[in-house]
N, CA, C and O atoms as a GROMACS GRO file, in nm:
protein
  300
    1UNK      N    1  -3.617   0.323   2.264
    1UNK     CA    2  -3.656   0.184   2.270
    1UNK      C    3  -3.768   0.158   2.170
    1UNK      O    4  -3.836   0.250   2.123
    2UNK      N    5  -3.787   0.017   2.139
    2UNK     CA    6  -3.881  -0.020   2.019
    2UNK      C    7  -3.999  -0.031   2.089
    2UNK      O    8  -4.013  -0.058   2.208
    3UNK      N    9  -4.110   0.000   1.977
    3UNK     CA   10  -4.243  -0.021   2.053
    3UNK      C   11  -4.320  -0.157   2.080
    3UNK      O   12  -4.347  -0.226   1.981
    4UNK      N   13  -4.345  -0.186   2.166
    4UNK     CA   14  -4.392  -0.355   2.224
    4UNK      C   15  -4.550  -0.344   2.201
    4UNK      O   16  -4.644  -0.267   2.183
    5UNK      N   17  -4.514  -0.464   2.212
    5UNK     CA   18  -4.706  -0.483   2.180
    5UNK      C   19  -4.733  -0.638   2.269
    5UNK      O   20  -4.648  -0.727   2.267
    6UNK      N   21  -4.807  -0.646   2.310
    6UNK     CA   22  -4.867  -0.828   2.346
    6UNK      C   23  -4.922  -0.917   2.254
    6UNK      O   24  -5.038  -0.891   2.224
    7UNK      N   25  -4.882  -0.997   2.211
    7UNK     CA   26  -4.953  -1.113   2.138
    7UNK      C   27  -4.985  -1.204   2.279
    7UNK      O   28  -4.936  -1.195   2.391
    8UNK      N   29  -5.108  -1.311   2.210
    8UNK     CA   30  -5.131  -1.399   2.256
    8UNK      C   31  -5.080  -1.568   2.180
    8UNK      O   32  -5.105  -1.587   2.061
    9UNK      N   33  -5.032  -1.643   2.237
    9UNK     CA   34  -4.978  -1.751   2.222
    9UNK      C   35  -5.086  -1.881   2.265
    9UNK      O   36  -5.157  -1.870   2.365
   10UNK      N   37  -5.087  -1.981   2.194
   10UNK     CA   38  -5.127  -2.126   2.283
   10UNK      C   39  -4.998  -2.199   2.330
   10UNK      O   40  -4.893  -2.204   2.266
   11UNK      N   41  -5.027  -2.268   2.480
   11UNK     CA   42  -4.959  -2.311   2.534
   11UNK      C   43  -4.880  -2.412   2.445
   11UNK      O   44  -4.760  -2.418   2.473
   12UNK      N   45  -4.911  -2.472   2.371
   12UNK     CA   46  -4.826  -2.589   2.299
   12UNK      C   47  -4.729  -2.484   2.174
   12UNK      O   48  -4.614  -2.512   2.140
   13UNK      N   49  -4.798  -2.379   2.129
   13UNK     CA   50  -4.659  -2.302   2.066
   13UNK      C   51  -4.539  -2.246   2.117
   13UNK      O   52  -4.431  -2.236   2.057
   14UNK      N   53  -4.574  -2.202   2.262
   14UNK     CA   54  -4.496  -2.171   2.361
   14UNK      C   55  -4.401  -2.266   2.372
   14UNK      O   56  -4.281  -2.238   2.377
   15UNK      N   57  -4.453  -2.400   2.378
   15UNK     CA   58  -4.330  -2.521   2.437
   15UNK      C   59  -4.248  -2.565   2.311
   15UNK      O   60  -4.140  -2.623   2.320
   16UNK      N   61  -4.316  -2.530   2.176
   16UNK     CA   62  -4.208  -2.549   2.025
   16UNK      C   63  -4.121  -2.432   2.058
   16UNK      O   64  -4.008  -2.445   2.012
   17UNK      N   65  -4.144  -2.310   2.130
   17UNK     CA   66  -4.057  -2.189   2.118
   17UNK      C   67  -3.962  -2.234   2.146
   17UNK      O   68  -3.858  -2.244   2.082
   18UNK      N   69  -4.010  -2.294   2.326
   18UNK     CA   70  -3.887  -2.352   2.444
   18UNK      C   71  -3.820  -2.442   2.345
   18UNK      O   72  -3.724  -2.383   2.296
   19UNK      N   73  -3.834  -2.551   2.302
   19UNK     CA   74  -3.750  -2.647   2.201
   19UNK      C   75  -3.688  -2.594   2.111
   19UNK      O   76  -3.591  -2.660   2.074
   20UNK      N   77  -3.710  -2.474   2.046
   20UNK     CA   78  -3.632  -2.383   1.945
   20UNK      C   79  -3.538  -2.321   1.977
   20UNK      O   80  -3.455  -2.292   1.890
   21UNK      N   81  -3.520  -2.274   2.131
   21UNK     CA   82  -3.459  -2.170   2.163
   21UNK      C   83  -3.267  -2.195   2.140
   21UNK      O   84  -3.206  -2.287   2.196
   22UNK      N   85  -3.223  -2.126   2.079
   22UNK     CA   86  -3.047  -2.162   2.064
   22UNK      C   87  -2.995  -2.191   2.194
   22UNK      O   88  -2.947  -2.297   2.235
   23UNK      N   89  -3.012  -2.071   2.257
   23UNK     CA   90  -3.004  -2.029   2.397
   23UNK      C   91  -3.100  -2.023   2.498
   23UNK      O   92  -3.210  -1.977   2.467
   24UNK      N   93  -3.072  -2.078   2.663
   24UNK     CA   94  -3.163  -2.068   2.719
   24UNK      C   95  -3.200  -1.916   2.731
   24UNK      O   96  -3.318  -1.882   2.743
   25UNK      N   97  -3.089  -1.818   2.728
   25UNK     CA   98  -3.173  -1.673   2.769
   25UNK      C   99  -3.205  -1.560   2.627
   25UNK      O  100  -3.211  -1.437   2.622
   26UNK      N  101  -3.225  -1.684   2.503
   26UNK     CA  102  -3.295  -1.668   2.404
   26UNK      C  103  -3.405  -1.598   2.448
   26UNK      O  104  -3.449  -1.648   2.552
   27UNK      N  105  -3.478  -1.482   2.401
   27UNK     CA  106  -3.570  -1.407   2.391
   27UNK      C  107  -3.687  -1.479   2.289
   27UNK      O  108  -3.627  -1.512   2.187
   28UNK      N  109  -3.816  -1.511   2.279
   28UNK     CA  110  -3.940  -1.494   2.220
   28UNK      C  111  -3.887  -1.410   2.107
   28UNK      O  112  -3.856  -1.449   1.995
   29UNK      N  113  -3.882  -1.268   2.164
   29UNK     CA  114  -3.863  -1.208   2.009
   29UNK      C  115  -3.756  -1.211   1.941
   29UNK      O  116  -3.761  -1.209   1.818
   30UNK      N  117  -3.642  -1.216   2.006
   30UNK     CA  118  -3.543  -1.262   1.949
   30UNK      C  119  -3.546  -1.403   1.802
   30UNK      O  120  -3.518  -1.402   1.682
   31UNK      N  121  -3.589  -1.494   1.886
   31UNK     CA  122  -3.648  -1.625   1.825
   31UNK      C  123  -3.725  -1.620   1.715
   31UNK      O  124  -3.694  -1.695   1.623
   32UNK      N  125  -3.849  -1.528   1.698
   32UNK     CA  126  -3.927  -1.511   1.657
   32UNK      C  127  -3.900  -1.422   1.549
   32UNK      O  128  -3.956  -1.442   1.442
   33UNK      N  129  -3.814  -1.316   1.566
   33UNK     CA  130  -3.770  -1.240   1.477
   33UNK      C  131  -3.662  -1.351   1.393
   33UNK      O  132  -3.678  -1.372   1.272
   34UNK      N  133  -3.564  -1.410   1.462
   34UNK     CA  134  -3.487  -1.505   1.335
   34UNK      C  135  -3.575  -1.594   1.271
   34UNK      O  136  -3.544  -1.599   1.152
   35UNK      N  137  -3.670  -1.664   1.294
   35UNK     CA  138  -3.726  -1.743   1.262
   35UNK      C  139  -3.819  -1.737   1.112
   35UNK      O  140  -3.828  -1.814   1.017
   36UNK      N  141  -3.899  -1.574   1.150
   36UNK     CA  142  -3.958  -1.500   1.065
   36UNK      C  143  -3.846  -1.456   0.881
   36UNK      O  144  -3.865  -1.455   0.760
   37UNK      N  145  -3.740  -1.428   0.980
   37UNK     CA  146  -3.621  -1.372   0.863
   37UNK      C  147  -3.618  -1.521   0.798
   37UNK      O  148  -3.671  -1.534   0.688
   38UNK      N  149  -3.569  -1.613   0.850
   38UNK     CA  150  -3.549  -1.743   0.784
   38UNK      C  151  -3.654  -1.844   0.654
   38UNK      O  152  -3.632  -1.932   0.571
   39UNK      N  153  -3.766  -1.767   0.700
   39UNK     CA  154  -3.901  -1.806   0.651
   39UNK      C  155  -3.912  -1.723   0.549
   39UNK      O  156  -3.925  -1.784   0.443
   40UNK      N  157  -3.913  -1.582   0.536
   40UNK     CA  158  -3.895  -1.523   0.414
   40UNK      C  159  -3.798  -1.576   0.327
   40UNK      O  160  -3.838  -1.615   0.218
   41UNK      N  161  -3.693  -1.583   0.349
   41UNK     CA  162  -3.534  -1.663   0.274
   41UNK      C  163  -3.608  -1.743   0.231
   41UNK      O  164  -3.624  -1.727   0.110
   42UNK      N  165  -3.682  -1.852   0.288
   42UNK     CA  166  -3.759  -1.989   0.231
   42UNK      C  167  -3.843  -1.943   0.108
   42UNK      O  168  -3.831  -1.979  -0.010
   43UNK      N  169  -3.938  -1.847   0.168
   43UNK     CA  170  -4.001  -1.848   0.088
   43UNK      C  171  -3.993  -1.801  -0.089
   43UNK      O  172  -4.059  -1.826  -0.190
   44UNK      N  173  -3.866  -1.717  -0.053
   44UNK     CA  174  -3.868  -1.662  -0.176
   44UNK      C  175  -3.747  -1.750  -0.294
   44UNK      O  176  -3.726  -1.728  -0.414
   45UNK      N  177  -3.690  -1.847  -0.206
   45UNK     CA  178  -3.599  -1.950  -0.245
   45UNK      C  179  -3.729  -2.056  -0.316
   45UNK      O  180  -3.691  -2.106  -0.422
   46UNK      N  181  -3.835  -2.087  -0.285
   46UNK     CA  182  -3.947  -2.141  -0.321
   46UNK      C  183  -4.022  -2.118  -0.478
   46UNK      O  184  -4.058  -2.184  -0.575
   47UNK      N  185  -4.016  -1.971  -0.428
   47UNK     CA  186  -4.088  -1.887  -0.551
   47UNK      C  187  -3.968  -1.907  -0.685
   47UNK      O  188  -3.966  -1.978  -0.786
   48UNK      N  189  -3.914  -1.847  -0.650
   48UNK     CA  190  -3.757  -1.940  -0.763
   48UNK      C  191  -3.777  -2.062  -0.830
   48UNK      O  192  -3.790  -2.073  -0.952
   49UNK      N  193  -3.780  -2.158  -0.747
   49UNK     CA  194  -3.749  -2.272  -0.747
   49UNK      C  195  -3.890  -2.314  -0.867
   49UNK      O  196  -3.868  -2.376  -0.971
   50UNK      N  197  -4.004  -2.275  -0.832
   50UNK     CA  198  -4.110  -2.311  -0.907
   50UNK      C  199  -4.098  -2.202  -1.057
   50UNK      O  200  -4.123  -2.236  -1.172
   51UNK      N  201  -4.060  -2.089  -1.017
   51UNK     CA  202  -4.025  -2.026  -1.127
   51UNK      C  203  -3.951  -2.112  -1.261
   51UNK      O  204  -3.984  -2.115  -1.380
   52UNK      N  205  -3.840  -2.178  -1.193
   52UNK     CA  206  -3.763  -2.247  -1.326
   52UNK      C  207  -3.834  -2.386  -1.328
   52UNK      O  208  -3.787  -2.448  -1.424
   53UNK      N  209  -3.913  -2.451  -1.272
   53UNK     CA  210  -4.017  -2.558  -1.284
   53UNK      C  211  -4.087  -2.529  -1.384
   53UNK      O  212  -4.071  -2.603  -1.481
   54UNK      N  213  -4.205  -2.396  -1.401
   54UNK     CA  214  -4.252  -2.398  -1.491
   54UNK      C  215  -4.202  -2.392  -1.645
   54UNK      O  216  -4.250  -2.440  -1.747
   55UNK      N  217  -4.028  -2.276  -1.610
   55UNK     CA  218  -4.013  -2.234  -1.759
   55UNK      C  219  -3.964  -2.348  -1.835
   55UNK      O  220  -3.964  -2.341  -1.958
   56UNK      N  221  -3.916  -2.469  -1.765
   56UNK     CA  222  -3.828  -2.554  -1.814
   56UNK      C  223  -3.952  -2.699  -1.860
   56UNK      O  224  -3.922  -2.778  -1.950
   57UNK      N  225  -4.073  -2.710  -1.789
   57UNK     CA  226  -4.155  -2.743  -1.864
   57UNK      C  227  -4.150  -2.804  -1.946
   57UNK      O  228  -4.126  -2.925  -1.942
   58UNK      N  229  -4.179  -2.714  -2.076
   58UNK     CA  230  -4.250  -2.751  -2.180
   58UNK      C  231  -4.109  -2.792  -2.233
   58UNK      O  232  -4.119  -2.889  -2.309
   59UNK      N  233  -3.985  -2.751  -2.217
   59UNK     CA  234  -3.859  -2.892  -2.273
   59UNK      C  235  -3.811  -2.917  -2.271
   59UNK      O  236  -3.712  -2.913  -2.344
   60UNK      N  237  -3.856  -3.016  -2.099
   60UNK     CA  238  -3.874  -3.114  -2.067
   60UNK      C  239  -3.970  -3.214  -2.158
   60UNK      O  240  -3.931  -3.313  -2.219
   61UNK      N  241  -4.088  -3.171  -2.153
   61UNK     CA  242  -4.209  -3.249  -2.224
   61UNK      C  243  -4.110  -3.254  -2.352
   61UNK      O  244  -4.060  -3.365  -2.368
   62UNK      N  245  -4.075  -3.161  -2.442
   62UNK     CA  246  -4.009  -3.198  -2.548
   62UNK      C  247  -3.898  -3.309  -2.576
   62UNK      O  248  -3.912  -3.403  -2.654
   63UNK      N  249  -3.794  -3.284  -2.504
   63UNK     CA  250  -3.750  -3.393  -2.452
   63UNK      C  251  -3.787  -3.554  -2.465
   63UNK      O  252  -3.750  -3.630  -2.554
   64UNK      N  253  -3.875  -3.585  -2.346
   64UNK     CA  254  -3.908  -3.692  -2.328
   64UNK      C  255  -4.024  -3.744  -2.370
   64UNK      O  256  -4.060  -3.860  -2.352
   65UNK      N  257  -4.106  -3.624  -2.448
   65UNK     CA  258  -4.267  -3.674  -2.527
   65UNK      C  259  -4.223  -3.736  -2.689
   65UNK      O  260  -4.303  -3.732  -2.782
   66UNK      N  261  -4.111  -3.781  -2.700
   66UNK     CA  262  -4.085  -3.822  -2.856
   66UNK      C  263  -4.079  -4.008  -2.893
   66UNK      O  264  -4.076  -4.098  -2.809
   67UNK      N  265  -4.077  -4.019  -3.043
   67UNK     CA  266  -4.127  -4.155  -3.084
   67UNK      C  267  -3.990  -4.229  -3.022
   67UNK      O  268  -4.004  -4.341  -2.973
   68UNK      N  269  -3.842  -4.158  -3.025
   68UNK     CA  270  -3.750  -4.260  -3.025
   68UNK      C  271  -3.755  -4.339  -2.899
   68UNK      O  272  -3.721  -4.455  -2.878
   69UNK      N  273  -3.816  -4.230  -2.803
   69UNK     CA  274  -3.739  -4.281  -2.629
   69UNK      C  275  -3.878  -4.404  -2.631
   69UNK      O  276  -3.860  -4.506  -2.564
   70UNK      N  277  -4.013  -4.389  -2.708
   70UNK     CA  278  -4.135  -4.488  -2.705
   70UNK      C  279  -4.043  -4.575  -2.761
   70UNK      O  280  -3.992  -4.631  -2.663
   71UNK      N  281  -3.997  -4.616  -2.854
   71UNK     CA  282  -3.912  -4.719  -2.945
   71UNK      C  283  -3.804  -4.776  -2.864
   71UNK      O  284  -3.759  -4.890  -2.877
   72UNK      N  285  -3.770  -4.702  -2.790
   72UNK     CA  286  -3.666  -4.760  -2.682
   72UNK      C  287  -3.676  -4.838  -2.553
   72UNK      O  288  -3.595  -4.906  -2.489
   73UNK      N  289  -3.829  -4.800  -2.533
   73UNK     CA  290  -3.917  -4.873  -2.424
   73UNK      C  291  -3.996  -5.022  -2.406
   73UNK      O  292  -4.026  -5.095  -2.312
   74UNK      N  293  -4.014  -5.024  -2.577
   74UNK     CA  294  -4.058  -5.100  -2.647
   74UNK      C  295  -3.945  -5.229  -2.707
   74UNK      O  296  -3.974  -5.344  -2.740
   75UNK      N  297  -3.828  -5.171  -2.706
   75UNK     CA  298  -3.711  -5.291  -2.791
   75UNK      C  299  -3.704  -5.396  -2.678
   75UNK      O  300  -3.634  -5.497  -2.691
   0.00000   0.00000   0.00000
């Protein structure tokens, strides 16, 4: 068997658990363990996401920093 440990909780995280739960005989750790997995996925879907934000940048700025599209704003 896996080794347990006690955390402590506040009562109002407890009652987002209860609202989370798929199932009523959903487990805490159960919950907690998908939840955690899901959050990494996020996060690293994130890190990506800003990854091609920055590289694409500068052209972008190229792009849209030129005299014609000003001349076009202007007609």
């Amino acid at each position: 068997m896996a080794e347990l440990t006690t955390i402590q909780l506040r009562k109002d995280v407890i009652e987002k658990l209860k609202k989370a739960k798929e199932y009523s005989r959903q487990t805490y750790n159960e919950l907690i363990d998908k939840m955690s997995s899901f959050y990494i996925i996020i996060k690293k879907k994130n890190t990506y996401d800003e990854f091609l934000h920055k590289i694409q940048q500068p052209k972008m700025k190229e792009l849209w920093d030129n005299k014609e599209d000003e001349e076009w704003e202007n007609a």
